[in-house]
C-alpha positions as a printed NumPy array, in Angstrom:
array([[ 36.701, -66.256,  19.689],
       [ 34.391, -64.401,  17.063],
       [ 34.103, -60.978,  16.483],
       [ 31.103, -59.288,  16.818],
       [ 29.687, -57.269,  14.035],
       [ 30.377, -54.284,  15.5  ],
       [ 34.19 , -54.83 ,  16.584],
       [ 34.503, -55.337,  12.813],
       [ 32.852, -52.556,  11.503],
       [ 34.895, -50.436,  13.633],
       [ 38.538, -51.994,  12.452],
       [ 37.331, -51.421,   8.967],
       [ 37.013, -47.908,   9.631],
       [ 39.871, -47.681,  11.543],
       [ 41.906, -49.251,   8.99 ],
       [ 40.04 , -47.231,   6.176],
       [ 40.891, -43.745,   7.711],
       [ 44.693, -44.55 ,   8.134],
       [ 44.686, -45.533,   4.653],
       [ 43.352, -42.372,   3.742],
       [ 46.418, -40.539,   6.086],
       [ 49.375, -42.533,   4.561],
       [ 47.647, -41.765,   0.57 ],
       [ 47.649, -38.175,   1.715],
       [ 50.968, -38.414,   2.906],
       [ 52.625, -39.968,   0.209],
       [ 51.011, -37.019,  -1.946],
       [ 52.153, -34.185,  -0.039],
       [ 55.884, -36.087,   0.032],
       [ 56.571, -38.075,  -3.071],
       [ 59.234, -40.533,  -2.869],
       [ 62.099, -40.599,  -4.039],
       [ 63.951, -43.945,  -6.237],
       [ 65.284, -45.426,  -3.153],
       [ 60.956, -45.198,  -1.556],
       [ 62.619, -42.441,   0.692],
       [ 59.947, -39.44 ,   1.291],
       [ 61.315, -36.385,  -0.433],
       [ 60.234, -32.829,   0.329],
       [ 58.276, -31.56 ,  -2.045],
       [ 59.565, -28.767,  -4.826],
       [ 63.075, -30.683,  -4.167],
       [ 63.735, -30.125,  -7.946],
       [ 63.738, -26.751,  -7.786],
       [ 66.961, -24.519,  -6.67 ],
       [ 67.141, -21.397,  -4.114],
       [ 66.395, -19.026,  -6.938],
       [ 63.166, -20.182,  -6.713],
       [ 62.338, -19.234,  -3.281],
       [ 64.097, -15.964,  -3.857],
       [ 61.447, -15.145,  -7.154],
       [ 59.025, -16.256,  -4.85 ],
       [ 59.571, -14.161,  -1.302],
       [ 60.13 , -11.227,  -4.255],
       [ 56.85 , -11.483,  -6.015],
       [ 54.726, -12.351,  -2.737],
       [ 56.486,  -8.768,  -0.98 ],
       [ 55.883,  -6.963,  -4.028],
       [ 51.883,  -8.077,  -4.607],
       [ 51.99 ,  -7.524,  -0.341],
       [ 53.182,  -4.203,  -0.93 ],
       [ 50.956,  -3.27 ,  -3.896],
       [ 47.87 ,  -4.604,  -2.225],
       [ 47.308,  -1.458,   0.243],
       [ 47.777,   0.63 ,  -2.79 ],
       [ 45.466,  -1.19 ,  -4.987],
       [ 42.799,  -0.738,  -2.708],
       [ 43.259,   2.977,  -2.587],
       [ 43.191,   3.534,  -6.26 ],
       [ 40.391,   1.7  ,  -6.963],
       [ 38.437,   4.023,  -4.301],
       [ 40.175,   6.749,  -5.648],
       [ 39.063,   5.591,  -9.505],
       [ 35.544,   5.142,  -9.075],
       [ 35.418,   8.435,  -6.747],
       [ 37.45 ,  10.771,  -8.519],
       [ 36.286,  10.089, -11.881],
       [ 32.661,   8.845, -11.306],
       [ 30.058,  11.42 , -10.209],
       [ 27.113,   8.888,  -9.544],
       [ 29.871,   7.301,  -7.185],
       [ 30.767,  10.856,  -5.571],
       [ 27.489,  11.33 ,  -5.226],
       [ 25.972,   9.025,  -3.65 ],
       [ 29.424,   8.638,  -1.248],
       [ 28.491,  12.051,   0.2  ],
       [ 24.469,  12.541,  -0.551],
       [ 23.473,  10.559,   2.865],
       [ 25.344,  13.741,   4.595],
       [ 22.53 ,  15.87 ,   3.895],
       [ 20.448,  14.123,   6.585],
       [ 23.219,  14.741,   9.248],
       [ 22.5  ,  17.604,  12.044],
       [ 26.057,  18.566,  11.761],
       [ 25.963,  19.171,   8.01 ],
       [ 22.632,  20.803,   8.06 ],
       [ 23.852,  23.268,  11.046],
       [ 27.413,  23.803,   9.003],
       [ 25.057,  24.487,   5.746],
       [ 23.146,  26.794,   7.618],
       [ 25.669,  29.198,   8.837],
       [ 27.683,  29.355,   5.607],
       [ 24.681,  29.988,   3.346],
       [ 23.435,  32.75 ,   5.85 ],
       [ 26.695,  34.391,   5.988],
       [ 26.912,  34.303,   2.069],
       [ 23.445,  35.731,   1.774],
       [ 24.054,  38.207,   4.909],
       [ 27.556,  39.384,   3.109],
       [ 25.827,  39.319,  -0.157],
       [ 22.911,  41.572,   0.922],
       [ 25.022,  43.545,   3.445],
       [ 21.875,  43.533,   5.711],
       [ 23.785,  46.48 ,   7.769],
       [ 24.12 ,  49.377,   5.141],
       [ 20.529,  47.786,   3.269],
       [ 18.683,  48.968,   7.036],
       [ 20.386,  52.064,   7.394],
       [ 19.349,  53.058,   3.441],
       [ 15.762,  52.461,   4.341],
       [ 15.599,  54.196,   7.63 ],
       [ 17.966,  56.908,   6.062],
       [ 15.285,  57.203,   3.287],
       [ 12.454,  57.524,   5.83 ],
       [ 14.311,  60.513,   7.458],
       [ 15.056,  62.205,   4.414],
       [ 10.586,  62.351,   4.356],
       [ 10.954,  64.446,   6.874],
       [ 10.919,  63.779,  10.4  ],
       [ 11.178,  65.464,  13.806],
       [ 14.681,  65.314,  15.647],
       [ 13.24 ,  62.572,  18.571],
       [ 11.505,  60.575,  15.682],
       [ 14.963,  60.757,  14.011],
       [ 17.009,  59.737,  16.936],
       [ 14.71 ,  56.976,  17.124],
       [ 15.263,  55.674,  13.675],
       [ 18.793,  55.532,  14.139],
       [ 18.061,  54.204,  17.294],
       [ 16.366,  51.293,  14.978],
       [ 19.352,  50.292,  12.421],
       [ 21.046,  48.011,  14.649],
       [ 17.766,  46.125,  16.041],
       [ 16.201,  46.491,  12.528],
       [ 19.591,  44.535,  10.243],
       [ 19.311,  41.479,  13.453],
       [ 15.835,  41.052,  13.186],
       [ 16.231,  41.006,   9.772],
       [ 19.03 ,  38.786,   9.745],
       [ 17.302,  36.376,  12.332],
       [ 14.471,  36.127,   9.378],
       [ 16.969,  34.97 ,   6.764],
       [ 18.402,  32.567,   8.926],
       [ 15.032,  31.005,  10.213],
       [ 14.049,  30.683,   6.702],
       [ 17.229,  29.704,   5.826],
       [ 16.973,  26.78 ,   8.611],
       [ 13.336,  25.639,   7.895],
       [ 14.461,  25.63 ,   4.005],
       [ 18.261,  22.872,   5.008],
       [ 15.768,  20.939,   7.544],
       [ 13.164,  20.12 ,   4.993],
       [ 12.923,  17.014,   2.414],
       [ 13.722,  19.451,  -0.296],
       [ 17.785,  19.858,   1.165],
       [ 18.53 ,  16.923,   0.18 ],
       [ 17.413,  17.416,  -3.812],
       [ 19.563,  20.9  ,  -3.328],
       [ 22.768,  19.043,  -1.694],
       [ 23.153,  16.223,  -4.543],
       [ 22.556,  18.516,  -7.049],
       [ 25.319,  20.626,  -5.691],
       [ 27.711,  17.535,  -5.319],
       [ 26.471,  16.919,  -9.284],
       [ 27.954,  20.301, -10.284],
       [ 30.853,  20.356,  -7.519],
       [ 32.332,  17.273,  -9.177],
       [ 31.938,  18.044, -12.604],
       [ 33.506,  21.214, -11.954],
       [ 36.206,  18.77 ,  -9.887],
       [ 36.727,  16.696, -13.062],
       [ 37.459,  19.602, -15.326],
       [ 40.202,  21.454, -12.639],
       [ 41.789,  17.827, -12.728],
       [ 42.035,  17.901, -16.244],
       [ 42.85 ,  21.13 , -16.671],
       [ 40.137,  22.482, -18.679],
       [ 41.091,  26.108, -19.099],
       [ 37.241,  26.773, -18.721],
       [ 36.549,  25.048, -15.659],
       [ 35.317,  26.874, -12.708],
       [ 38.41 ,  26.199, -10.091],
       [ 36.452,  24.028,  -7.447],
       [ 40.593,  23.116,  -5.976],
       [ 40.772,  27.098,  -4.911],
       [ 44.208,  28.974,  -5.333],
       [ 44.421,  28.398,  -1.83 ],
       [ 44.007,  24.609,  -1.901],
       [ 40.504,  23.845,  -0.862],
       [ 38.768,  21.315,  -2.89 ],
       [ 35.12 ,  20.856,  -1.363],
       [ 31.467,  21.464,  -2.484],
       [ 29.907,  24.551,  -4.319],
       [ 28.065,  26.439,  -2.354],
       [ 26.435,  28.66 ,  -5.152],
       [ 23.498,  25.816,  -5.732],
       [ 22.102,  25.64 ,  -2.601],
       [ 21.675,  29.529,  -1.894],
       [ 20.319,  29.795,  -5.091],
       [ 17.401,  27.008,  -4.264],
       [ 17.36 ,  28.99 ,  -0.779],
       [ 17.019,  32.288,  -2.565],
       [ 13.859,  30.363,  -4.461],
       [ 12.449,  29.287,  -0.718],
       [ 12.88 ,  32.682,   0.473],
       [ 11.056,  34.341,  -2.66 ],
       [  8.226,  31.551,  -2.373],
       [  7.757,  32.557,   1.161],
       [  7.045,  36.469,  -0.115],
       [ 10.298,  37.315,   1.738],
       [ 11.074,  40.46 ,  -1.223],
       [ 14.808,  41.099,  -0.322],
       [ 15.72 ,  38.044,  -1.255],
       [ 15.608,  39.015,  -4.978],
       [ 18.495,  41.155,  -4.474],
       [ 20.7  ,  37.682,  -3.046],
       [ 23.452,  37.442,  -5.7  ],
       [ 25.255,  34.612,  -6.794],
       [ 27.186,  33.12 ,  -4.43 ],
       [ 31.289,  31.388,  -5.235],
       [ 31.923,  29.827,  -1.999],
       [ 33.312,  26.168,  -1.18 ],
       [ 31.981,  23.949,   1.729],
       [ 36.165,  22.413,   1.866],
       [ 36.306,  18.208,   2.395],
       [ 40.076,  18.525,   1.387],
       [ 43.186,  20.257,   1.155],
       [ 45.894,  20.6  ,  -1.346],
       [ 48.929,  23.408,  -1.402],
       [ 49.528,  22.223,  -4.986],
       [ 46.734,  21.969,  -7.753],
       [ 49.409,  20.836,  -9.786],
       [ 50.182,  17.891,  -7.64 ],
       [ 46.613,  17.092,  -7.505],
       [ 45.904,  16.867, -10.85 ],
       [ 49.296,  14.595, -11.512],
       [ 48.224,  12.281,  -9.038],
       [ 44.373,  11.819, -10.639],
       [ 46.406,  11.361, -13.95 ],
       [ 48.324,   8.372, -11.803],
       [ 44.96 ,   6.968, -11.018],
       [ 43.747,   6.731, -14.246],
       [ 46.332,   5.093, -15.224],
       [ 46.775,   2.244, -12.913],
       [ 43.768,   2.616, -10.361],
       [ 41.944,  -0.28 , -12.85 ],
       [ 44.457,  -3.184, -13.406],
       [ 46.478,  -2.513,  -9.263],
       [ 44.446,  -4.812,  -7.881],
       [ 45.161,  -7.451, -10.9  ],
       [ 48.731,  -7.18 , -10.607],
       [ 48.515,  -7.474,  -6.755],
       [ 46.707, -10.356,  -6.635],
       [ 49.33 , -12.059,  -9.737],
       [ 51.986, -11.875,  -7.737],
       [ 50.758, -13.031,  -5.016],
       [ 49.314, -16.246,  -6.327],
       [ 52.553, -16.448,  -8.889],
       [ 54.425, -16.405,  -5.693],
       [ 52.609, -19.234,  -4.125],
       [ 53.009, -21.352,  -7.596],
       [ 56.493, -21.051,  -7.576],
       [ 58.048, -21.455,  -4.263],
       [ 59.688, -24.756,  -3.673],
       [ 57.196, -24.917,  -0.419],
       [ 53.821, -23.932,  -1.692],
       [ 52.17 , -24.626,   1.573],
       [ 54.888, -22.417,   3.869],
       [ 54.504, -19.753,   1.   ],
       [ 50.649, -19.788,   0.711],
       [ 50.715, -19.083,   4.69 ],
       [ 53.516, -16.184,   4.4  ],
       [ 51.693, -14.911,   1.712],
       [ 48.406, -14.875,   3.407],
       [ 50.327, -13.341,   6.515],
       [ 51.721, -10.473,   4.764],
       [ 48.164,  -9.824,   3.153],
       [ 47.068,  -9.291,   6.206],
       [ 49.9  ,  -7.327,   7.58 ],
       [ 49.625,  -4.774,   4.499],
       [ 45.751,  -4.601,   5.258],
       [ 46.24 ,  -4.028,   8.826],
       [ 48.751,  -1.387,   7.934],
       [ 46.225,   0.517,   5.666],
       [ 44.019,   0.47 ,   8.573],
       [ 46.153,   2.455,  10.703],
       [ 47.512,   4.768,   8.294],
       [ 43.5  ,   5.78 ,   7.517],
       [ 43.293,   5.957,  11.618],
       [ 46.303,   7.791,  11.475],
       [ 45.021,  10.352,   8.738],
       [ 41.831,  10.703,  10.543],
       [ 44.136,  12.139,  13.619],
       [ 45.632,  14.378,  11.389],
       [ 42.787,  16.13 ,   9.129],
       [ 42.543,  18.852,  11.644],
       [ 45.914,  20.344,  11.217],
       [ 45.451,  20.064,   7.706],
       [ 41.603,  21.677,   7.786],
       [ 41.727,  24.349,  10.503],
       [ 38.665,  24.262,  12.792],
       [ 38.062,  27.802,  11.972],
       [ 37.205,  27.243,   8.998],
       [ 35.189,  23.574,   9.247],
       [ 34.253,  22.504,  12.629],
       [ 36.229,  19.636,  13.478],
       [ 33.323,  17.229,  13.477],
       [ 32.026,  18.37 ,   9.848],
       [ 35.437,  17.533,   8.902],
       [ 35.837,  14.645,  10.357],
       [ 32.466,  13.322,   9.297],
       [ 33.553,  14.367,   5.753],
       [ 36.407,  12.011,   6.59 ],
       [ 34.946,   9.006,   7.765],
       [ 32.254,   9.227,   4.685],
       [ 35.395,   9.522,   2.124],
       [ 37.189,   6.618,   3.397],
       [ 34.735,   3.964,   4.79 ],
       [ 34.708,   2.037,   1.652],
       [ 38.74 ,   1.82 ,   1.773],
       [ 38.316,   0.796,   5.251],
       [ 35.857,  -1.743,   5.379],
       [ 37.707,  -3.57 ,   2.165],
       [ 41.206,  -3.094,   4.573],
       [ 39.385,  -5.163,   7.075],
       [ 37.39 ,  -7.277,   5.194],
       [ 41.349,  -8.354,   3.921],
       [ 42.731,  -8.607,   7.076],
       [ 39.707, -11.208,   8.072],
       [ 40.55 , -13.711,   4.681],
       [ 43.881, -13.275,   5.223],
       [ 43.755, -14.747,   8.707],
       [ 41.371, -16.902,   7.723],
       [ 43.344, -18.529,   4.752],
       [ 46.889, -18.302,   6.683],
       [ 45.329, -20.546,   9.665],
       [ 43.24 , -22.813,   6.764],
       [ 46.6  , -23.337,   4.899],
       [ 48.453, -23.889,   8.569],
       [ 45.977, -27.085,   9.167],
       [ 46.168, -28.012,   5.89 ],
       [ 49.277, -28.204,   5.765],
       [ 52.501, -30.807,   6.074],
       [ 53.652, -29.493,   9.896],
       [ 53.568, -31.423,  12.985],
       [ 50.937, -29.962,  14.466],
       [ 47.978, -29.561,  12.425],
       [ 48.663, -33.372,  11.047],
       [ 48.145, -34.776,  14.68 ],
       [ 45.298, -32.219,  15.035],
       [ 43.966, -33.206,  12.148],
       [ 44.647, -36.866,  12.804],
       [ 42.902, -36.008,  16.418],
       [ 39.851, -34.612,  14.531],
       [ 39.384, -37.34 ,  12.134],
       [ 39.879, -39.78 ,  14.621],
       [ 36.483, -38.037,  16.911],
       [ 34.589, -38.018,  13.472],
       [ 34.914, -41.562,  12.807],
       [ 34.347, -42.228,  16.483],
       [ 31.048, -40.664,  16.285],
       [ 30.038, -42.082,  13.146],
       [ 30.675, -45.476,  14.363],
       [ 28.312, -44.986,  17.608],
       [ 25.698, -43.572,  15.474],
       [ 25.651, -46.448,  13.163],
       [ 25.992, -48.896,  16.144],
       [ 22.586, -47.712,  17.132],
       [ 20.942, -48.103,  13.333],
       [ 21.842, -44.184,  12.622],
       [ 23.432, -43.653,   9.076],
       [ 23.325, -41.427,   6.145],
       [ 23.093, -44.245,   4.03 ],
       [ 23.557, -43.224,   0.479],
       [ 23.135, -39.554,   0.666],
       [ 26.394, -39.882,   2.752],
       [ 28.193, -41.863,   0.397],
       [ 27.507, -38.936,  -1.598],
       [ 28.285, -36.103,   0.223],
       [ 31.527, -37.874,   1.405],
       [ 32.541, -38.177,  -2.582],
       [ 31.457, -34.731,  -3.338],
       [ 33.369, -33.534,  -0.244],
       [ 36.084, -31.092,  -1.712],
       [ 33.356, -29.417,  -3.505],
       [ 31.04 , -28.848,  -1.117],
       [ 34.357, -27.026,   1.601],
       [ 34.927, -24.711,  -1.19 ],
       [ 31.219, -23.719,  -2.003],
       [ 31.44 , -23.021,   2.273],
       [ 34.63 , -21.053,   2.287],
       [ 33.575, -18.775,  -0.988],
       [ 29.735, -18.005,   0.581],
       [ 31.001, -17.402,   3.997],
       [ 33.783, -15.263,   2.308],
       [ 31.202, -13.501,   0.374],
       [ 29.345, -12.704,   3.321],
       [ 31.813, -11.26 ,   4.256],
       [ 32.358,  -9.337,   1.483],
       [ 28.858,  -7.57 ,   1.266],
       [ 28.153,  -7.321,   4.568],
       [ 27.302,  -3.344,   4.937],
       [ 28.714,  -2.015,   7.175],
       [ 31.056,  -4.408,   8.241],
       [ 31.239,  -5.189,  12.387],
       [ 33.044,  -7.217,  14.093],
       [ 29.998,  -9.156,  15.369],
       [ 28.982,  -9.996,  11.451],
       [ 32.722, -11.645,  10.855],
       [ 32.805, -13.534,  13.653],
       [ 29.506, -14.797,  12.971],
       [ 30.14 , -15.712,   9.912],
       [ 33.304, -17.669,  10.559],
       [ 31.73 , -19.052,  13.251],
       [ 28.603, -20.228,  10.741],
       [ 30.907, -21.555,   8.37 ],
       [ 33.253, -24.016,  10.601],
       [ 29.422, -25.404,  11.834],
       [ 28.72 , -26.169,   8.21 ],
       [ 32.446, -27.804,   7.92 ],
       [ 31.538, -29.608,  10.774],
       [ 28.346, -30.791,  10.287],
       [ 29.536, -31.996,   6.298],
       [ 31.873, -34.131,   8.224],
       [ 29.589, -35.683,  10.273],
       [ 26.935, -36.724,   7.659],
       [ 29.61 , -38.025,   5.27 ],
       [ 30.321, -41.541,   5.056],
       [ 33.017, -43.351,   3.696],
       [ 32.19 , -46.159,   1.182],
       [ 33.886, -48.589,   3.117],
       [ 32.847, -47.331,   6.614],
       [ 29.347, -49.884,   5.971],
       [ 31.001, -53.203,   4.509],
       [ 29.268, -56.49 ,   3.845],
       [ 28.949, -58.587,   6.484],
       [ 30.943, -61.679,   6.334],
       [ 29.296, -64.845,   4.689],
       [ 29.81 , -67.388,   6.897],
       [ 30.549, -71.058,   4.841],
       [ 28.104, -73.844,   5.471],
       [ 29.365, -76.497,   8.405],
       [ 31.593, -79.886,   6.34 ],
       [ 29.722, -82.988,   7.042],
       [ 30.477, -86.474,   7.712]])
């Protein structure tokens, strides 16, 4: 009985796609003389999967810390980059009301509001005054330093609320971390921004001085006795200066080739184990683990900044916004690696010579070339195009994997929403490649049928 066009088409693609699983299986397990499947990396002795568990912990175990020196690098030692980390504060209600109160107790201590009332109503008695005129200017000095301390303040306030606080703040965050830089390398002329008593924050002095201009503007007189102000607005502590400045020293030297050396031996351990496949999934897994572990330790240090900042001295949410602006670029990267770690430990699973994933796989394929097969019974094909894209296949995964992790990458901020959208994005785009592919062979000529012997 003959076969009908179809019946054939689908045996040849049947035929063609476990062709393709026994060619991919004899790569991943070359054979030995005998034709016997070996496992792959048999060559190769234990001390090779020693060197590589050793070099995979180690770049594991330097990844965390690679990720914290480069923030520390570019923040510590680049002011454009400490500026612009903590610039956006200046725009937060909780900074502006913090500002407020520590530049009107500066100018209030500076002016000494108190004994500056009592001089002038002391000086209007000394004119000459009756006894009940007296008793009423005394009467006065208490009311009279308030109101005039509720004057500096609402200037103070309309002058940290306006458009021109946020000029003031960078340009204090400008001279706070030069003045940073030259403490950490103990410039005998710097102006000690770590205090003796181990607060490192932002100088103060430059904003009452623009808020001593603001007051003067506004014909507010007393403020040209305002002097200057040395007083910190603390986003850190340290009991030793010492300590800080060895550790910035320990940053310079290895925040900029860390990540390098992380990311060498982790791929050096992949390249040598006799199992590249089982290590490039332990690798990716401990990746992961060591990002997930800076995660918590940032949670973790987040929980503790208010025993090392008392709240009488920074409100607890000034320092914990201070905090959360410091460390969201660490943070984000942490999680960003814990996503492609996941991602390439289950990628490298499937991929992979184990049981499971080959009959998923084998399941997938199968479904693919099921649908492909109906389409084409009912005149739908890629033609061409598909040929193509099939033969262009490994190319076009990769350019998916490295935009979808790149998305990833530059999302800002990151949210959990964006990476599984992403991921989700990108395994439609896998799909869909695998749908409009077509095999070479899955189309063949139809058989030429020979002409009918007569006589």
């Amino acid at each position: 009985m003959d076969e009908s066009d179809a019946d054939l088409r689908a045996r040849v693609a049947r035929l063609e796609s476990e062709n393709i699983a026994l060619r991919s299986q004899l790569e991943a397990e070359p054979a030995d003389r005998n034709g016997a499947p070996t496992p792959a990396g048999r060559g190769r002795g234990r001390g090779w999967t020693v060197l590589a568990v050793v070099l995979i912990v180690l770049g594991c175990v330097m990844a965390p810390l690679a990720v914290v020196g480069g923030w520390a690098k570019s923040t510590l030692t680049e002011t454009d980059t400490f500026v612009a980390t903590y610039a956006p504060l200046a725009y937060d209600t909780e900074v502006q009301a913090f500002v407020i109160d520590q530049a009107t107790e500066a100018i209030n201590q500076g002016l000494n509001i108190e004994q500056l009332t009592a001089e002038v109503l002391d000086g209007i008695k000394a004119l000459g005054t009756r006894p009940a005129a007296s008793a009423a200017l005394d009467a006065l000095k208490e009311p009279a330093a308030q109101g005039l301390q509720t004057v500096i303040r609402d200037r103070v306030t309309d002058f940290v609320t306006s458009e021109t606080f946020a000029q003031s703040w960078e340009r204090a965050l400008r001279v706070s971390h030069t003045q940073l830089l030259a403490t950490l390398k103990n410039d005998p002329d710097a102006v000690i921004t770590a205090q003796s008593d181990g607060v490192i924050g932002i100088q103060l002095g430059p904003i009452v001085e623009d808020v001593k201009a603001a007051l003067l503007a506004r014909n507010l007189s007393i403020a040209a006795r305002i002097p200057a102000v040395d007083r910190t607005i603390p986003i850190a502590m340290s009991d030793q200066i010492a300590t800080v400045q060895a550790g910035y020293r320990a940053v310079i030297a290895v925040g900029s080739w860390l990540p390098w050396v992380a990311l060498i031996f982790l791929t050096a351990g992949v390249l040598v184990a006799r199992r590249r496949s089982v290590a490039l999934v332990g690798a990716a897994v401990g990746l992961g683990v060591s990002m997930l572990v800076l995660v918590l330790a940032l949670s973790a240090g987040r929980a503790l900044l208010g025993t090392a900042i008392p709240a009488a001295l920074v409100p607890t949410t000034v320092t914990t916004l201070f905090y959360d602006t410091a460390t969201a670029a660490m943070r984000d990267t942490a999680v960003i690696g814990v996503v492609l770690a996941a991602v390439i430990a289950i990628v490298a699973w499937l991929a992979g010579p184990f049981g499971l994933p080959r009959r998923l796989r084998s399941l997938y394929t199968d479904g693919i070339a099921g649908i492909r097969r109906t389409a084409e019974q009912h005149n739908i094909t890629t033609g061409r195009a598909g040929e193509w894209i099939y033969a262009q296949r490994r190319v076009l995964h990769v350019v998916i994997a490295l935009a979808a992790a790149a998305a990833i990458i530059l999302l800002r901020p990151l949210s959990g929403s964006d990476i599984v959208g992403t991921l989700v994005v990108a395994v439609v785009a896998l799909i869909v490649v695998s749908l409009i592919e077509r095999p070479a062979s899955a189309n063949p000529p139809r058989p030429v049928t020979a002409p009918a012997a007569t006589g």
